[in-house]
N, C-alpha and C positions, 0 to 999 in steps of 0.2 A: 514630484510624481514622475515614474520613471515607465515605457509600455514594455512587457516583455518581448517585442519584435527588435525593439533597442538591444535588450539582451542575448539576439540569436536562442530565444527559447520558443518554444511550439504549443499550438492552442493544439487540444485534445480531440477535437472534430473529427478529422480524418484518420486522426490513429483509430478511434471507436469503430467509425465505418471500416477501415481496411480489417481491424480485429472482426467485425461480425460476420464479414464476407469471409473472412478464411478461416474461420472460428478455431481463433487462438485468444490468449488473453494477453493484452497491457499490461505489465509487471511493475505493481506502485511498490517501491520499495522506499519502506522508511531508513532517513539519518538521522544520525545525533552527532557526528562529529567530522573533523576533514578526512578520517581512513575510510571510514564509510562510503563517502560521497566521492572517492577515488576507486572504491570497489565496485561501487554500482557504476560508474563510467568506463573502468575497463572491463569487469565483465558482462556487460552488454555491447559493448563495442565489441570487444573481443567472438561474441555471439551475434553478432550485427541483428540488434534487438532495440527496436523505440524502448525508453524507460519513461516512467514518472516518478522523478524524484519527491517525496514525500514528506514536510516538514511538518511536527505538530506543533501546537503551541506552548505545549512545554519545551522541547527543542529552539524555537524561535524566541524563548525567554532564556534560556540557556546558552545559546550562542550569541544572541543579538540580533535584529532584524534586519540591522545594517548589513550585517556581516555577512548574513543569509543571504543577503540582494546580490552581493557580489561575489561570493560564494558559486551560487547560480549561473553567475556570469561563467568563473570561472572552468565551470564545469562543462560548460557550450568551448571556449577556448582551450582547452585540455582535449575535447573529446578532439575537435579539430588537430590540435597539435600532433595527436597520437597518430592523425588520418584513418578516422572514425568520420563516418558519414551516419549519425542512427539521429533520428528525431529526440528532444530529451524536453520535457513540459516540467515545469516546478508550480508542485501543487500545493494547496494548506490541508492539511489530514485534521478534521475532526476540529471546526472551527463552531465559538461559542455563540456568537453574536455577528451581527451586520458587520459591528465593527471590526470586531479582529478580520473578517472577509474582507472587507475595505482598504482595512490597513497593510491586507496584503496584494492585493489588485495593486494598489498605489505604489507599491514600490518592487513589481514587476513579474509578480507570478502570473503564473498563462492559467490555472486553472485552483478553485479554492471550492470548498468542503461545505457547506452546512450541516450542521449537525443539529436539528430539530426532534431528533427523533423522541426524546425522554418530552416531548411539550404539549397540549394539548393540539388536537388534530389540523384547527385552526390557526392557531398561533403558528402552527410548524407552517403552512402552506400561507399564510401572511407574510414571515419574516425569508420563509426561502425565496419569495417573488420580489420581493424587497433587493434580497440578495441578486439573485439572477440581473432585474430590472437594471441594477450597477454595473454589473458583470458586463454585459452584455452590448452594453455601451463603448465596451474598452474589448470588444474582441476575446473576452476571459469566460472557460467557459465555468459550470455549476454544476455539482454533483451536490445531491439531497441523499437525505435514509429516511425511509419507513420500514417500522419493526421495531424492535431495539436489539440487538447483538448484546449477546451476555459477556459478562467476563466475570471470573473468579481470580481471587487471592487467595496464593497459597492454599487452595481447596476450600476458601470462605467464599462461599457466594456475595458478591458487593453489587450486580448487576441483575436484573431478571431480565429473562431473553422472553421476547414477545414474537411471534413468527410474523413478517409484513400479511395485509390481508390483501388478497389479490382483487379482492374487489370494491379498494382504494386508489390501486395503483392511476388508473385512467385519470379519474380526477387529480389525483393531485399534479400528476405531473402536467396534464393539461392549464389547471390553473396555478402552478408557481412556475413552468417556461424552464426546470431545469433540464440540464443536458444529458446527467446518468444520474442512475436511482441504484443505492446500495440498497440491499435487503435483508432480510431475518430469515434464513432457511438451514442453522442449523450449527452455524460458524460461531464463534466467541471469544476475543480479544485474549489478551494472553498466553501465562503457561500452562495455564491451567483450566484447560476448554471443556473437560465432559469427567462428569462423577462418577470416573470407572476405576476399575482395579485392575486390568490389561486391554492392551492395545486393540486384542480383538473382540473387545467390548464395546467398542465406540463407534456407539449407533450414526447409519446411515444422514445425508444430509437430503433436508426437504425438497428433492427433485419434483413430486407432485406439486408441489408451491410454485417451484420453477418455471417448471413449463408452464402451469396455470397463467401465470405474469408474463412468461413470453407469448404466448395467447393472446393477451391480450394487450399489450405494449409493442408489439410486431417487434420490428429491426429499434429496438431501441434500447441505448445501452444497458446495460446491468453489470452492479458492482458487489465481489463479494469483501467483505471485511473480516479480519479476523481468521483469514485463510493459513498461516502458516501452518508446517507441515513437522512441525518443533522436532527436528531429528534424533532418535534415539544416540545417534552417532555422539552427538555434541552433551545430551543431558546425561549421558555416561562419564562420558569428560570432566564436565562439572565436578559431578557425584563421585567421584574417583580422584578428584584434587582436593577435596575440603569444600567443596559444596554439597548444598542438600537442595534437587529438586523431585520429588519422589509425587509418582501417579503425575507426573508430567508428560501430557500425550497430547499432538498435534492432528489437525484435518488430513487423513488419507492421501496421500498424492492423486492414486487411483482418482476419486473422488472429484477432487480439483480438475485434474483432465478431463472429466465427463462431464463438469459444470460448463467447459470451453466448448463443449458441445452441442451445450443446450443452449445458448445465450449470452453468458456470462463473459464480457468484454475487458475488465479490468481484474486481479485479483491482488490485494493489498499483502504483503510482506512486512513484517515489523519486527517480533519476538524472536525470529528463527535467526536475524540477523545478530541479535543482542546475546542470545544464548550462545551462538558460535563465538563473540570478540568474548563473553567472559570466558569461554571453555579453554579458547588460545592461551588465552594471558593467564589463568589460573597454571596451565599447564607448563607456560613458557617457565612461570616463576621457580615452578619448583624443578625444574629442570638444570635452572638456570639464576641458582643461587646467588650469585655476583657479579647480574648482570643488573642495572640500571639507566642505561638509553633506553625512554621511550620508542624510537624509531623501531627499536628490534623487536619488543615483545608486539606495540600494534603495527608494525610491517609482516609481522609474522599473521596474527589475525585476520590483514588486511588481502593478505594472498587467498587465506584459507575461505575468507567473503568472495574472490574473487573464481573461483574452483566451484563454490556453492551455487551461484546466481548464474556463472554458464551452463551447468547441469538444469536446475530449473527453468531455465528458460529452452532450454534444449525437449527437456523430457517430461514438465509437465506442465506448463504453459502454453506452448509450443509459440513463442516468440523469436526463439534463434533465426535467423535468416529473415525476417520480415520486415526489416530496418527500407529492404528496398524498393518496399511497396509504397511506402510514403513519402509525399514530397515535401 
């Protein structure tokens, strides 16, 4: 068992507070692989911006658990090496069970996920206190969901979005002690978030829920999921190299900025990152017929992640510069 104080990584506490007092948002930005996890350390450093690095548990079976502990490590020693001073927490995204939360407390993430939200109302505010109760013990903090955040495939619906009910919120988080609460207000995992046929179809997000819950939860954190802002930029990319994502439309930036406004302390990144590394590489290739070093097509990626998440966190986050607020 290893503490992430060990690993020069940061519990979530104070990034939240400083986020609500100067209502910007934490930028959880999901990995899957080491260019990744070099893009989100220099372009938040580079932005002088706390991050949360974000592993799911397909990720952490994909890479290894081991690998991820010191990976993590790594990523505190890099930031340093570069002489980046920004707070960086490694958190578990979208955990099944106590145990995968366990398992990853144990070998040194600062902050992990439950994901109760699909379980009866009970069960979910049983096994999140459960969760917390570990947590908490080891300095690690807890983020829960109520609602459930949609996601579609390929334009098949596989998820139904359930909106959180705001006159839930109190209790639960009262009786399972966690730290932040993602919500249902409108966000949807994926590429494929809203059953429209243009961009300026895609209806507004539940601000009246919003505020309702920040009503009624005061200064306390709120998480949105499923926030990417899937850029036309890059889904043209795709679609113009041999890929096909069509009716592919991400959450408003607009949007997200005003969510920072009302409460909203953290906003989760995942898809935006994954559609930009395949958009690179699809395009590197055919550019670059008879090239085959890895390093160059994801170096090349890896820059264009790096260009991405400084603008983001500059312009609709507003995280850039607020690395210096936390100690």
């Amino acid at each position: 068992m290893v503490s992430f104080e060990e690993l020069g990584l940061s519990n979530t506490k104070e990034m939240f507070e400083v986020a609500l007092e100067r209502k910007f948002a934490i930028p959880g930005y999901n990995a899957s692989n080491l260019e990744q996890l070099q893009g989100i350390i220099i372009g938040c450093g580079d932005s002088n911006s706390p991050v949360i690095i974000q592993i799911t548990q397909t990720s952490l079976k994909y890479a290894n658990k081991t690998m991820i502990r010191y990976m993590g490590e790594g990523c505190v020693k890099m930031s340093k090496d570069l002489g980046y001073d920004i707070p960086i927490a490694l958190h578990l995204d979208h955990g099944s069970s106590f145990e995968s939360c366990k398992a990853c407390i144990d070998i040194g993430f600062s902050s992990v996920m439950f994901d109760g939200s699909h379980l009866e109302y009970q069960k979910n505010v049983m096994i999140t206190k459960r969760v917390a109760n570990y947590a908490h013990q080891r300095n690690v903090n807890v983020e829960a969901e109520l609602g459930i955040i949609g996601r579609e495939d390929k334009g098949k619906e596989v998820e139904i979005q359930q909106y959180t009910d705001p006159e839930q919120v109190e209790d639960f988080v009262n009786r399972t002690g966690c730290d932040s609460l993602a919500i249902a207000i409108g966000t949807s995992h994926g590429a494929y978030k809203f059953k429209v046929e243009r961009a300026e179809d895609i209806p507004e997000l539940r601000f009246d829920i919003l505020q309702e819950i920040r009503k009624r939860l005061g200064k306390f954190p709120i998480v949105l999921h499923g926030a990417s802002s899937v850029p036309k930029k890059y889904v043209d990319i795709v679609n113009n190299y041999g890929g096909s994502l069509k009716k592919s439309f991400g959450v408003p930036e607009t949007q997200l900025r005003k969510a920072t406004q009302h409460g909203v302390c953290k906003i989760n990144v995942a898809t935006d990152s994954r559609i930009l590394f395949t958009a690179m590489i699809r395009k590197y290739f055919k550019e670059h017929v008879d090239h085959f070093d890895p390093r160059l097509y994801l170096g090349t990626a890896r820059q264009e992640l790096i260009e991405m998440i400084i603008r983001k966190n500059k312009e609709v986050l507003g995280s850039s510069g607020q690395a210096k607020y936390i100690s």
